[in-house]
C-alpha positions, 0 to 999 in steps of 0.5 A: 825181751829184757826187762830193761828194754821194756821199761824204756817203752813207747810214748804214752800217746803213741797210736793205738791200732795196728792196721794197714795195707803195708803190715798185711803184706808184710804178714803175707810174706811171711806165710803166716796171719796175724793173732789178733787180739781185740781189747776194749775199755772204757777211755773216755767218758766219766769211767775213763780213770780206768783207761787212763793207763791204757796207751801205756800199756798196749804201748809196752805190750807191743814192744815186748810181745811183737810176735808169739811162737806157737808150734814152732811157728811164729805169729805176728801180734796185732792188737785192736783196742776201741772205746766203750765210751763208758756206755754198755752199749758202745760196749757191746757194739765195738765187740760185736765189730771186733768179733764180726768184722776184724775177727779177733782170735781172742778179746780182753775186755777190762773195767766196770760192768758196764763193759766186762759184761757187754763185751764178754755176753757179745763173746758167749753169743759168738763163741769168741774166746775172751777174758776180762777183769777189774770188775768183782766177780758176782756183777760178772758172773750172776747179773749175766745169768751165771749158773754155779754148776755149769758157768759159761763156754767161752768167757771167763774172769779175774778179780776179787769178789764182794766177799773180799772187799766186804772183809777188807772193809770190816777190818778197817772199820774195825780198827776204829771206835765207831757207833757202827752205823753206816751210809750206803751210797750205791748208784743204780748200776752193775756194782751198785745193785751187787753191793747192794744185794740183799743177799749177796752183797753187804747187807747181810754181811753188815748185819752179821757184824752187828753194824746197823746200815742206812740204805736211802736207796739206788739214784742215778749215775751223774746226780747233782743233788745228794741233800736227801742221802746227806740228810738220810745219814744225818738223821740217823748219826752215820759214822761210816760211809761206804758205796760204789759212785763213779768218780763224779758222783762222789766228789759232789757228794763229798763237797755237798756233805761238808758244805751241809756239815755232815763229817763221818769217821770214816769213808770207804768208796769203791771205784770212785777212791781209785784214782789220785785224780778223783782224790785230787779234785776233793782238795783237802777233803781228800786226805782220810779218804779209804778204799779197796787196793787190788793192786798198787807197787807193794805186792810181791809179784812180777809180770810173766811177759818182762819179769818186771816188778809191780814197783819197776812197772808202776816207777816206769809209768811215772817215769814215762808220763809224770803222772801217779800209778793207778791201780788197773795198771797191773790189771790191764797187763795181766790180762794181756799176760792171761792171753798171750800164755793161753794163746802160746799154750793153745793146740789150735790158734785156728780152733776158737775151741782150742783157745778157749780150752787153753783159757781155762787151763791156766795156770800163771803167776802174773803182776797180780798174782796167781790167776787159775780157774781150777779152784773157783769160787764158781766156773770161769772165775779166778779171784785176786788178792785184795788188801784196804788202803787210805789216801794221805798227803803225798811226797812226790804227789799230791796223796800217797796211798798207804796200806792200812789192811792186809788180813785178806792177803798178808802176802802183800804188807801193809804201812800203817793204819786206819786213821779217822778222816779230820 
């Protein structure tokens, strides 16, 4: 497909499933079955920035990719998307839907993990090949029992780890005059107790920098009431805060912080920042607001299934929708990229073996980068770039995300620096 016709794609609202009698007799006389490809998401619920981009997506996929040619045989392409509602449960029940009633050939599972690791557990179980993503690698891999020398059978991953946004993190706040004294705001959850991790996560990594942390202990997603962290961090002078919220959390935490005069330097928030919409609903609060960047329209990098660029798919998803690019645009994508190659490389597309074996040969240059899992860092995970951006007033739209921190992937540049928030 040109990469003119796919940036003309379907409506964002058009319908997700591809089900029905009429197509299943269209497959029947073609003489052969359909792939299909189960993915699950989170759509709804208070995780639904992640799925925002979704329709869009899928919508464009199925244009680009309505068939696949393997072994000189072409195979129609159905994809089967469902809701994880935000609920791991939901998660892993939709999966198991997929895997048992719809029999997928391959699953793709993205966001948080609180659906990643439902939905790829319920694969390892049934031996379903799946691939997943937009979650850091250790909540993944450790908190479902990962083991450094043997890994999993029939699942594997894509993103960056807590290494590489403690490193983007570091390199921000050192751009700037601080006392060094920093707030956690980690939620009780996957990536809350992962950056909180005494050993893996910040912690350890805060305390070799020589920065003094302040750690007022997990709460639950959806609290109404920061006033106890709020103080926590006033009684202890914090200039920088940091944690994982979902987006909720920390715009009721931001607006109470103001209200109750507490005014850091600096404020960089993973998962909540994601989003303009969570920005958006901080007001002017929200100008100064840092967070990780896994992907945005600056990389150097084109999709292997249109050969459009980040900036002509981003510029394409504004164009259809009139709303801002989010960054698990390239991501969602790239796993489609992920599965179909490995789908088109695979010996077998009747031999789950064969899929997974083609899985974990991979070697693509996607939207977001190169994706292999020859090189680690542990089996069945295959780490992305990551760079530090800061949410400014926007031109187009409300805020602009600037770049202020490529020391963890010069390949991608950056447009300014760090400024203190106020």
């Amino acid at each position: 497909m040109r990469r003119r016709d796919f940036l003309r794609i379907a409506p964002a609202g058009a319908a997700l499933t591809l089900a029905g009698a009429g197509r299943e007799r269209a497959y029947a006389q073609r003489g052969t079955r359909p792939l299909k490809v189960g993915y699950v998401s989170p759509q709804t619920g208070p995780l639904a920035g992640f799925g925002e981009t979704d329709n869009f997506v899928v919508a464009g996929v199925r244009k680009a990719v309505p068939s696949l040619t393997i072994r000189q045989q072409s195979f129609p392409v159905e994809i089967i998307v469902r809701d994880s509602q935000s609920d791991p449960n939901r998660a892993a029940e939709v999966a198991s839907r997929l895997i048992l009633s719809d029999k997928v050939d391959l699953m793709l599972v993205a966001s948080t993990p609180e659906t990643t690791n439902p939905v790829s557990d319920q694969c390892e179980v049934n031996g379903t090949p799946c691939v997943s993503s937009v979650c850091p690698w250790q909540p993944w891999f450790f908190a479902r029992g990962g083991k450094p020398d043997t890994g999993f059978k029939s699942t594997y991953h894509f993103f960056w780890g807590l290494e590489d946004i403690i490193g983007v993190f570091l390199d921000m706040w050192g751009s700037l005059p601080t006392n060094k004294v920093v707030g956690a705001l980690w939620p009780n959850d996957g990536d809350g107790n992962a950056w909180g991790d005494k050993e893996r996560g910040f912690p350890p990594a805060l305390a070799k920098a020589g920065y003094k942390l302040v750690d007022p202990g997990r709460y639950p997603n959806l609290t109404d009431d920061f006033s106890a962290q709020i103080s926590a961090f006033k009684t202890a002078g914090v200039e920088i805060v940091t944690g994982v919220p979902i987006p909720p959390d920390w715009t009721t935490f931001w607006k109470q912080a103001a209200q109750q005069g507490f005014k850091p330097k600096i404020a960089s928030i993973g998962k909540a920042l994601l989003f303009p919409r969570s920005v958006e609903a901080l007001g002017e609060l929200g100008t100064g607001m840092s967070t990780e960047v896994w992907w945005s329209p600056q990389p150097p990098f084109k999709s292997s299934l249109t050969g459009a660029t980040a900036g002509q798919l981003a510029a394409a998803y504004t164009q259809e929708t009139k709303k801002q690019w989010t960054q698990p645009l390239g991501f969602v994508h790239a796993l489609f990229e992920v599965g179909f190659d490995s789908l088109k490389r695979a010996s077998s597309v009747d031999d789950k073996g064969a899929i997974v074996a083609a899985i974990k040969g991979t070697n693509l240059a996607t939207i977001v980068g190169p994706i292999s899992w020859a090189k680690g860092p542990v089996p069945n995970v295959s780490k992305t770039p990551l760079v530090g951006g800061q949410w400014v007033k926007g031109k187009d739209f409300r805020f602009d995300m600037v770049i202020v921190s490529n020391k963890m992937a010069p390949s991608i540049p950056a447009a300014g620096t760090l400024r203190p928030i106020g």
